[in-house]
N, C-alpha and C positions, 0 to 999 in steps of 0.2 A: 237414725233417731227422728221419730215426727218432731216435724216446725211450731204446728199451728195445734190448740186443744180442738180435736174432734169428737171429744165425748158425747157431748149432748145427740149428734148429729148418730152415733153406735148405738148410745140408750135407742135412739129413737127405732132406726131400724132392728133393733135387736126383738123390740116388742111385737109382741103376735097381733098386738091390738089396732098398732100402726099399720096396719093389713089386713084388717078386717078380719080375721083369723083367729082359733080358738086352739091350735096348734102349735109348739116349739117354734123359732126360729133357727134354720139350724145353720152356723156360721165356719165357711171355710176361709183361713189365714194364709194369707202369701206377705213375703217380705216387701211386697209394695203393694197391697190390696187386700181388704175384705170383701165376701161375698157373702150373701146373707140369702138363702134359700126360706121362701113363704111363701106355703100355698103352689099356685101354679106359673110363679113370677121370683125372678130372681135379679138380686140389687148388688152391684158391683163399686166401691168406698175404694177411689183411689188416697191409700194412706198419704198423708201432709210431710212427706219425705224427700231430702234435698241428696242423689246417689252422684254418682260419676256418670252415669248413664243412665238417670232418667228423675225430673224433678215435678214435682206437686208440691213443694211448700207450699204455695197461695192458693186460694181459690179461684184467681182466675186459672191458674194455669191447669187445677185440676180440671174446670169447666171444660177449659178448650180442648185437653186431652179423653174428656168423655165422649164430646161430641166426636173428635179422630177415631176413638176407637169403636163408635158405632158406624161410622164414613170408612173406615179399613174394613172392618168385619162383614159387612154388607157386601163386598164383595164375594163372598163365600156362602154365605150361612144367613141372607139378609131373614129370615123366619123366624130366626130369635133374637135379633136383636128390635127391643122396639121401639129405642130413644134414650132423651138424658131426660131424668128428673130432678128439679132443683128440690134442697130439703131448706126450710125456713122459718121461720116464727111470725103465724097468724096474729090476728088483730088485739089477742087478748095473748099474746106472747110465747104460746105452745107451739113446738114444733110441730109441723105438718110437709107435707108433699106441697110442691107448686105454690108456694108462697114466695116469688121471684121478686116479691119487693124488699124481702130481709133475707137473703138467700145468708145460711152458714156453709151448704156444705153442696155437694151434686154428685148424682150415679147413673150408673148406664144400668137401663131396668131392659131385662131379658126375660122372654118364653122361659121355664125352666123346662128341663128334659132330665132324663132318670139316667143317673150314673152309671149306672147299668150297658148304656148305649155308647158308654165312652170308649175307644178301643183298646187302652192301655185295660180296663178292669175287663172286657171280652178277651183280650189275649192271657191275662191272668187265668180264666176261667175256662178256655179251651175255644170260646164260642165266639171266633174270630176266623169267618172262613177266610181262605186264599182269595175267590172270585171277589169278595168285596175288597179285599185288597186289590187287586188289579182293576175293579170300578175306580178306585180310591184315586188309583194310578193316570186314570186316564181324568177324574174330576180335575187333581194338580196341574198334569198337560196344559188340559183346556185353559188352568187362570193363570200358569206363566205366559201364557202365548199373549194374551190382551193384558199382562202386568206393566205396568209403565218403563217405559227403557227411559234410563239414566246415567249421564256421562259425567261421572265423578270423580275421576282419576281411572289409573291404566286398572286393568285386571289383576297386575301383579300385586299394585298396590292395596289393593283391595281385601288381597286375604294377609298380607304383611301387617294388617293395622291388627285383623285378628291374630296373627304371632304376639304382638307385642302385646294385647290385652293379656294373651295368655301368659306371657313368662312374667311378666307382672302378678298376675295371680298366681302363679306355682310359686313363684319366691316368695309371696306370702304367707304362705302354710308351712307347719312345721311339719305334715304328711311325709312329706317328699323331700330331700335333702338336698341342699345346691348341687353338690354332681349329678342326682339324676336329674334333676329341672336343667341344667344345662345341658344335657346329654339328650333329652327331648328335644330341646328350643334348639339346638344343632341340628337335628335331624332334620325336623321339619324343615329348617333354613334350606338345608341341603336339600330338599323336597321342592322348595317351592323355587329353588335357581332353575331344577329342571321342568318344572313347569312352565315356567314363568312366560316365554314366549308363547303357549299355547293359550295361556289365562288373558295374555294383552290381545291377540287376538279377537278371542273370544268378545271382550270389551268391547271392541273397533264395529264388533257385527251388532250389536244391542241385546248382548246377551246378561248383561248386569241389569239389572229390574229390582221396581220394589215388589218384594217376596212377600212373602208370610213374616216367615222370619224365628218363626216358634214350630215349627213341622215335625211335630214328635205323635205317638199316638193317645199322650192325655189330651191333648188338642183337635182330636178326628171326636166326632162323633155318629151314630145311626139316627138320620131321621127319615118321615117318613116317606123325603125325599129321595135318600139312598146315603150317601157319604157327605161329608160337610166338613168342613175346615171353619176353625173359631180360633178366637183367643190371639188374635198373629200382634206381632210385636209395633205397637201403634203409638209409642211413650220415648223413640228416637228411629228417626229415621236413617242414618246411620247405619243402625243394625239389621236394620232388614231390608235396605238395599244391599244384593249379590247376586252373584253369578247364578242361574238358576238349579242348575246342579248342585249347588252348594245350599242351598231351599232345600233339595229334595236328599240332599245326603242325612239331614238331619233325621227322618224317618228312616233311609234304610239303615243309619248304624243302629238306630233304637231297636227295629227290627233284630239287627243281627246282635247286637248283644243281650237279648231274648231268646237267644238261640232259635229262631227264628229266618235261617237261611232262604230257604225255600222260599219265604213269603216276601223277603228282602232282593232277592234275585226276580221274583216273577213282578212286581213292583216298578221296578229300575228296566226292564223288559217291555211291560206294557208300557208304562212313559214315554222311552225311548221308539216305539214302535208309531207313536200319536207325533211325538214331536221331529222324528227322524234327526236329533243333534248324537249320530252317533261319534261326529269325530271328536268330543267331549270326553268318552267313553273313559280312556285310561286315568283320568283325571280322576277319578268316582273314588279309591282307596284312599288316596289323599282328602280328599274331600271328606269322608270317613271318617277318617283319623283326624281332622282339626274340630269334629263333631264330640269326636268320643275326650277329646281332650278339653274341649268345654266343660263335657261333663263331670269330669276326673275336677278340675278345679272348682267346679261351682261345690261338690259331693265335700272335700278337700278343706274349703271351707267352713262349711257345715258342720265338719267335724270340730275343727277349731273352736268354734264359737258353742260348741255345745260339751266342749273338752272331752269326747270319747274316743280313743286312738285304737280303740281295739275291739269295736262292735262291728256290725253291719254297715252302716254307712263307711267305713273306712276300707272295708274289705271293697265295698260297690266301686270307690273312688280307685283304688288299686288295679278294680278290674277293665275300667274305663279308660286309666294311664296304661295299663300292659297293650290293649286293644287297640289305643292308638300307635303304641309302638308296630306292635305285629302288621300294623296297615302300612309304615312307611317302608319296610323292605322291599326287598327291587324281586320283583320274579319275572323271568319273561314271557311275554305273550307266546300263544298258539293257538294254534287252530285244529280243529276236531270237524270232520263230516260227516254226518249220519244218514246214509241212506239206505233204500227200499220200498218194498212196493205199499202200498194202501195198506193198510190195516196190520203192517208188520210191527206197529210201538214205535214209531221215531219218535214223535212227539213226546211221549212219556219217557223215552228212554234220554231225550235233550232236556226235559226239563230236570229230570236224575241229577244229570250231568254238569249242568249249566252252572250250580251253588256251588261246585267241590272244584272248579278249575279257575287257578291264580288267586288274588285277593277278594277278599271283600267286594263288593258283593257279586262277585264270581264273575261269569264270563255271558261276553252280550250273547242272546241267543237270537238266532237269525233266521227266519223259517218262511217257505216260498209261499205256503198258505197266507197268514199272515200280510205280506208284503204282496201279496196277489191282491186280499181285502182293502187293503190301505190304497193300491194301485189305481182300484179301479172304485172305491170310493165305498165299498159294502161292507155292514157292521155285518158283527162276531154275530155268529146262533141264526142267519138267514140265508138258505141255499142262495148259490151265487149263478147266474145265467149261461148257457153253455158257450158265449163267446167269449168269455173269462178263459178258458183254457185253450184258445184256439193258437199255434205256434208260433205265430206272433207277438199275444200276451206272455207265455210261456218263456221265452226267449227273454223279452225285456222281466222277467223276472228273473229269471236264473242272472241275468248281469246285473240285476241290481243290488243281489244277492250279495254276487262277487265285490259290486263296487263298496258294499257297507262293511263288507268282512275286513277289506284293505284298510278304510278308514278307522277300523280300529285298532287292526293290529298295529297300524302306524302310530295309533295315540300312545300305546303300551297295552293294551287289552287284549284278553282270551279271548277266542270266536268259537262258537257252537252253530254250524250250518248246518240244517234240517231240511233235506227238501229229497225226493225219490229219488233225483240224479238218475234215473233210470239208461239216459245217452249217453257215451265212452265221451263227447266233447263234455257234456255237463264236469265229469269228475275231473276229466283235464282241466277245466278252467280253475273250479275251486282247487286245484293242486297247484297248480301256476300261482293263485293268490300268497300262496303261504310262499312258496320259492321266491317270489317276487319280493317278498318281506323279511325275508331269509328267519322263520320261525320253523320250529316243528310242527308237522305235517300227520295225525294221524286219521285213517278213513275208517268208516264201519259201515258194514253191510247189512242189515238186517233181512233175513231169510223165513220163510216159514211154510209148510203144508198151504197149497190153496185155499183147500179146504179149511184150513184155519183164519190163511188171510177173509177169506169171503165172510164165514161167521163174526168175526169183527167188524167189518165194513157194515153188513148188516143191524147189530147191536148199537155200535157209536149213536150220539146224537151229534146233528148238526152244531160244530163250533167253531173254530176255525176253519179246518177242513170239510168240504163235500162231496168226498167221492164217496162214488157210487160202488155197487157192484159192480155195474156196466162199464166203470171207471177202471175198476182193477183186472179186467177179464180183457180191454183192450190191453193196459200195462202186459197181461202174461202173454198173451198174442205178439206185440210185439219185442218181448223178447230184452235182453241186455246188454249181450256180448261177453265177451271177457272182464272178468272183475278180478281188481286184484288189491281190494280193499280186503281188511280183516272180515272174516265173515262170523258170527254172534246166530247160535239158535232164537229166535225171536218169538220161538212157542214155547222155549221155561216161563216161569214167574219173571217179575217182569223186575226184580229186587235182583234176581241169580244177570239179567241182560243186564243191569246198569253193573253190578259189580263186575262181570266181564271185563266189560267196556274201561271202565276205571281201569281196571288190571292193564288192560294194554298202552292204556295213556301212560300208566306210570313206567312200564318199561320201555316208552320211547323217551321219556322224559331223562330217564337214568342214561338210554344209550346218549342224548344229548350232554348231561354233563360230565 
């Protein structure tokens, strides 16, 4: 419940005329903010609200939380933000802008941009490609890496404080009955003992930072920059200091519970590809599931307060709680190889692949392209120089391959390796990884007509990969040796090669349990 009357300071921004404007004002409500859309400027009214987690009673504290959250925001998205304006009463008593000598009230005035550009209403609407998600992916990279590292307590403790916001809020709601709230807040507990060592770590190295802290996709926007983060949690710093994985879990479960796999997997992919913290990796389902179970109590809430137990929002909250549930099961890690020659579909066939194996949000995919780009320092979409593939480079990628596959399988993570493997050592060594980590082990072959492979290599555009023709006519030249991976037609549709492929994972899967 607001503190302080901010009427006058609502009337004022609500008026078209306080903005020069001959147009509606048109006003979006959040439970701690008004935002007030006019013209080509948009005005941000932290409400005079005293929460658990986040206070503006006063004016000064609103003030100093404007100016944080144009000093946060700036780090992401500084285009639209373009300052705080004080609102106050000129000489003859009327409210105005910048009259800082009778200040009543203060907002952060932003650029507006059209809803339209928001990713939550592009994903609504189809018109949410994958590549700008994977921009998106490597935008996040970039500002965890320069996010400020802070040492707050251990890492355990860290997502412990979130347990306990949470079981507090589920025993608040009549939703969910104390057996299942208890039945949750166990699991997790049991979730986070086996973590727990991995997260204090994690701490030690400065991997807890202030985040965003709000990393969901009503929060992304398109400008005509490319991708933008706005809105990040700038009213307690508390909560958006964590583990950086734990920033970025909050879009992929949003992702995936969009059904939205695919975009959720290549996401946590590209990230992990810029930042190389794959020994992180198994942590991400958990990570997941204390996102989706935010959501489940904030939803849970809502309902309460709006006493509707059997619409929409109740069913969203139900499917938020189940989704966290599904993410704390235990499955075990494995490892999948996919190889062959140039233009045979691995790629397409690991990215198939990569969303449907183990949890949320699937399995790291690991690819020698890729990790050859990263190696030697050359973005995506720019032919790479011929001393990139000389047997020396080649080598230190195929072992780097290996050594990232291991650090995941040891976290608890699936591994999806993509790379020709074309040498009897290559395939030994990614088969020793899995042996070594005592997971299941399944290989794929992908095969096809020359003449088919070459037509492909031809077609592709330059993206990760750059082989050539000349690239795939040495590969046939030299030959493979014996294979005694599963071998997959790689010239059906390319739906009939991944369902294949699945088929086999799962009958190693079965002879495993």
């Amino acid at each position: 419940m607001p503190v302080e009357d901010q009427s006058a300071a609502i009337a004022f921004l609500r008026d078209p005329g306080s903005h020069g404007i001959t147009s509606p004002v048109e006003v979006i409500e959040t439970h701690i903010s008004l935002i007030f859309l006019a013209g080509d400027k948009a005005y941000k009214l932290k409400r005079a609200v005293k929460l658990p987690y986040a206070d503006f009673s006063t004016l000064d504290l609103r003030k100093r939380y404007c100016h944080r959250e144009v000093e946060l925001n700036c780090r992401t998205a500084p285009e639209i933000y373009s300052g705080v304006r004080s609102i106050g009463r000129d000489a003859n008593g009327d409210v105005a802008f910048d009259a800082e000598a009778s200040p009543i009230d203060y907002v952060v005035e932003m650029h507006r941009f059209s809803q339209d550009k928001l990713f939550d209403r592009m994903a609504e609407t189809g018109s949410l490609p994958k590549t700008l998600m994977e921009e998106t992916a490597e935008r996040i990279a970039d500002f965890h890496r320069i996010a400020e590292v802070l040492h707050t307590g251990s890492g355990e403790a860290n997502l412990a404080a979130v347990l306990d916001i949470n079981h507090a809020a589920f025993s608040a709601v009549p939703l969910f009955s104390a057996d299942e709230t208890n039945h949750l807040n166990r699991r997790f507990r049991e979730a986070l003992d086996r973590h727990a060592s991995l997260l204090n770590e994690r701490e030690r190295d400065g991997m807890i930072r202030h985040c965003h802290g709000d990393l969901h996709l009503h929060n992304l926007f398109l400008g005509p920059e490319g991708p933008r983060m706005f809105d990040c949690i700038d009213f307690n710093e508390g909560l958006a200091t964590s583990d950086i994985l734990y920033d970025l879990a909050f879009l992929l479960m949003d992702l995936w519970h969009r059904n939205l796999p695919d975009y959720a997997n290549a996401v946590v992919n590209r990230y992990l590809d810029r930042t190389g913290d794959d020994a992180g990796y198994g942590l991400m389902p958990f990570l997941l599931g204390l996102r989706a179970a935010i959501r489940a109590h904030v939803g849970a809430t809502l309902v309460r307060d709006l006493g509707d137990r059997s619409g929409h929002g109740a069913e969203e909250a139900i499917a938020y709680r189940n989704l966290a549930l599904e993410l704390l099961q235990r499955k075990e890690p494995m490892l999948v190889a996919i190889g062959g020659l140039s233009g045979s579909g691995k790629s397409t066939l690991a990215e198939a692949m990569a969303p449907r194996l183990g949890l949320a949000p699937g399995a790291r995919l690991l690819e020698s392209d890729r990790l050859r780009r990263v190696m030697l320092g050359h973005a995506r979409g720019h032919p790479m120089p011929q001393h990139a593939y000389k047997p020396e480079i080649s080598a230190r990628v195929y072992a780097t391959l290996a050594e990232k596959a291991g650090m995941v399988l040891r976290s608890g993570g699936c591994v999806v390796a993509n790379a020709v493997f074309a040498h009897a050592d290559e395939r030994i060594a990614i088969e020793e990884v899995a042996r070594a980590n005592h997971v299941p082990f399944v290989g794929l072959w992908l095969e096809a007509d020359p003449a088919v492979l070459r037509a492909r290599v031809e077609a592709r555009p330059v993206l990760d990969s750059d082989a050539t023709v000349g690239v795939l006519d040495k590969q046939l030249q030299s030959g493979t040796g014996p294979i005694d991976w599963h071998r997959i037609n790689a010239a059906e549709p390319a739906a009939s090669v991944a369902q294949d492929a699945l088929d086999l994972v799962a009958v190693r899967k079965l002879s495993e349990d």
